[in-house]
C-alpha positions as CSV (number, residue, x, y, z in Angstrom):
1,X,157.2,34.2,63.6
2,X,153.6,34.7,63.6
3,X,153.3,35.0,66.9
4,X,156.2,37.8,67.3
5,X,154.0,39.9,64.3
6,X,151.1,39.2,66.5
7,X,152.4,41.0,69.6
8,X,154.2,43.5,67.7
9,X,151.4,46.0,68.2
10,X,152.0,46.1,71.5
11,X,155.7,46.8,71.1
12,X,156.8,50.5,72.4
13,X,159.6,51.9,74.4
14,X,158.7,49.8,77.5
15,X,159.6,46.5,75.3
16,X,163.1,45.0,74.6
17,X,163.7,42.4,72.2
18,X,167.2,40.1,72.6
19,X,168.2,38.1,69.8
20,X,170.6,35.2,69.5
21,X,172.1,33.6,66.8
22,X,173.5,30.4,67.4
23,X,175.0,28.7,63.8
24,X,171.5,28.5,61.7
25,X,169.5,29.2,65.0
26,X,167.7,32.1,65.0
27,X,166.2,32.8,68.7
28,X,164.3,35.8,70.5
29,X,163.2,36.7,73.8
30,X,160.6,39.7,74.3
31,X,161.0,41.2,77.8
32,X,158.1,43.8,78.5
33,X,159.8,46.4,81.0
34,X,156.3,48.3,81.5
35,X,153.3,46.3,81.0
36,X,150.8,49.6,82.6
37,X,149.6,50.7,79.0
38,X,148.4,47.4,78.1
39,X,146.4,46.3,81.6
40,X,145.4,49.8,81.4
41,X,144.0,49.1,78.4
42,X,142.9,45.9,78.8
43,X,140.9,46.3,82.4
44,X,139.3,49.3,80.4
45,X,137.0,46.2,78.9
46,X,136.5,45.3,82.3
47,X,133.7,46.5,84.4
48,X,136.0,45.8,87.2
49,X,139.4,44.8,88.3
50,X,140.4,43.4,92.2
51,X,144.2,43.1,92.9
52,X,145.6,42.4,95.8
53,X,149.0,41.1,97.4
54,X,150.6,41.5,100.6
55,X,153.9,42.7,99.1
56,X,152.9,45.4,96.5
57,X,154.6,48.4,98.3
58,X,154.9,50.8,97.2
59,X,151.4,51.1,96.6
60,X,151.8,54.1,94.5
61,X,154.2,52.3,92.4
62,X,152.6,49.3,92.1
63,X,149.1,50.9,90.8
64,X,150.7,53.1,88.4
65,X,152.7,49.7,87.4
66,X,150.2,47.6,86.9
67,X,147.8,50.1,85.0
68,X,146.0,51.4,87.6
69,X,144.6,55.1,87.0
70,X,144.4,58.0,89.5
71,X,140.4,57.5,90.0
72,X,141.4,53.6,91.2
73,X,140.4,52.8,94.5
74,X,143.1,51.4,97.3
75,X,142.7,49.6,100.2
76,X,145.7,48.6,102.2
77,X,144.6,46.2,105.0
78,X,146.8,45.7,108.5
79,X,148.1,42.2,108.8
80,X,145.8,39.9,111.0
81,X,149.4,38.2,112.4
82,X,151.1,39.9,115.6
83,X,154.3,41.1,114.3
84,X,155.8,39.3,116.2
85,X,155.9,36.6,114.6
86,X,157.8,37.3,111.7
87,X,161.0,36.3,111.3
88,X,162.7,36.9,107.5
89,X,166.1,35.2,107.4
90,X,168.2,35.4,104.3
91,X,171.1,33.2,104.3
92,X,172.8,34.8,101.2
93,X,176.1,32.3,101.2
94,X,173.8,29.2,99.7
95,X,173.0,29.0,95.9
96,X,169.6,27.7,95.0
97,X,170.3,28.0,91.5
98,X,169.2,25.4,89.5
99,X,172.6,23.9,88.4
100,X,173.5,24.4,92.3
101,X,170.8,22.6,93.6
102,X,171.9,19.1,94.2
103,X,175.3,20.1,95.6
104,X,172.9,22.6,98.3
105,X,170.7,19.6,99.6
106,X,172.6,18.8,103.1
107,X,173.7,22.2,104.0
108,X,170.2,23.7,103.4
109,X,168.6,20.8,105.5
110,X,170.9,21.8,108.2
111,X,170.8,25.6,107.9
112,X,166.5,25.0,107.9
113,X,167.2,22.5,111.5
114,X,169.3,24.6,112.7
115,X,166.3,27.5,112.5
116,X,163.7,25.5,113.7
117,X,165.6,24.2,117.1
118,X,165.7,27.6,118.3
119,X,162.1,27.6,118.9
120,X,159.4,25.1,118.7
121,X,156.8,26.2,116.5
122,X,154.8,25.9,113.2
123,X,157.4,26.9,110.1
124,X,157.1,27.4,106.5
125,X,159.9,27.0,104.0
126,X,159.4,27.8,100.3
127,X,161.3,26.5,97.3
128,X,161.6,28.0,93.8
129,X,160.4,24.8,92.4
130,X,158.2,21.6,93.4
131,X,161.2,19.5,92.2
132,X,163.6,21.3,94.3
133,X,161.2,21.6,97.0
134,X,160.5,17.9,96.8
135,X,164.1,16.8,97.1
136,X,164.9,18.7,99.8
137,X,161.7,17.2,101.5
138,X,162.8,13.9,100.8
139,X,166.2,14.6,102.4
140,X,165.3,16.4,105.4
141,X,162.9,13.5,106.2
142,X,165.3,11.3,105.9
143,X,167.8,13.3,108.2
144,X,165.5,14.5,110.7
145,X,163.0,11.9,110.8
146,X,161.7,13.1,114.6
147,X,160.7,16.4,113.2
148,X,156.7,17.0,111.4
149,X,156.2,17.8,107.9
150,X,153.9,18.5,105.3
151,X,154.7,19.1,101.7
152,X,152.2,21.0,99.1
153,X,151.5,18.8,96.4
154,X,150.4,20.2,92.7
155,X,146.6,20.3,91.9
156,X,145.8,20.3,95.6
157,X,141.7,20.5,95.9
158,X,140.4,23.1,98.6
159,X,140.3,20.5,100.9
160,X,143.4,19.1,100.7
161,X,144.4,23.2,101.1
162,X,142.5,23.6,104.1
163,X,143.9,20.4,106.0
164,X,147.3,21.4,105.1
165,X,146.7,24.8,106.6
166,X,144.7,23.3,109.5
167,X,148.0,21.3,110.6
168,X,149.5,24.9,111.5
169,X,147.5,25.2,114.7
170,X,148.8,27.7,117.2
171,X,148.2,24.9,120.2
172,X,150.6,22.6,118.2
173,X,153.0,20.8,121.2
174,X,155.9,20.4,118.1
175,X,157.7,21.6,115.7
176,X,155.8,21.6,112.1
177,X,157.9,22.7,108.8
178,X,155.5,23.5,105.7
179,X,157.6,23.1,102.4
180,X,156.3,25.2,100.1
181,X,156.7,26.4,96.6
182,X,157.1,30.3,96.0
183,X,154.3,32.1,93.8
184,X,151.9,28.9,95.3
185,X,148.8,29.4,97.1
186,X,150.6,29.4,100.7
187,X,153.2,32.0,99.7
């Protein structure tokens, strides 16, 4: 409770608080639906503040979102990748929720083998979690043990980063799949 008369000062219209009462259990989730007064606020005690993505786009948006004023400076920087390159592929008939996950194992192998025998190359797949990440890791290997694979591993040191990045080497003769977790360093 302290905590929630802590943060209270914070509260304004861009907060939403949800409440649930389950029998004698009292519980509360605080959503903040515009954050930009507070990191405007709080990089004001900053003498400077560097963000930087490569998916914030709108740029307008995302400035104004994360507290950015109109005297901020911008720098959007052209991708050092040929476009050609890039392949997105949703696959939007597989759930990866987490209650799904264990029923999704095979048919995700497959779909992610079926992708990568189209074209030898270097690949990375990313997982919403190390757990689900390292499952499906463990499976695949297991199907497809012919194929090359690295997996990022929690608390890497930035040499362990840069051999696992150094195994995606544009003169590679086979197939390499990266599993990766989202929101990690590699994503």
């Amino acid at each position: 409770m302290r905590d929630l008369i802590k943060k209270s000062v914070y509260f304004t219209d861009g907060f939403k608080v949800l409440c649930e009462k389950t029998g004698d259990n009292l519980t509360y989730r605080i959503n903040c639906l515009d954050p930009s007064a507070i990191l405007e606020e709080r990089s004001d005690f900053a003498r400077a503040a560097v963000m930087f993505s490569a998916t914030l786009t709108p740029s307008e948006y995302y400035m104004r979102s994360l507290g950015m004023n109109k005297n901020s400076s911008f720098l959007s920087i052209p991708s050092p990748y040929p476009k050609e390159n890039f392949s997105l592929t949703v696959f939007d008939r597989l759930s990866t929720r987490y209650t799904d996950r264990g029923q999704t194992l095979y048919e995700l192998c497959e779909i992610i083998h079926t992708a990568i025998k189209a074209r030898k190359g270097n690949y990375m797949v990313f997982f919403p979690s190390y757990k689900y990440m390292q499952d499906l890791h463990g499976f695949f290997t297991s199907m497809h043990p012919e194929i090359s694979t690295v997996i990022q591993q929690k608390g890497m040191t930035e040499a362990e980063k840069a051999a696992f990045v150094a195994r995606f080497d544009e003169n590679n003769k086979e197939t390499l799949i990266g599993f990766c977790v989202l929101g990690g360093v590699y994503a």
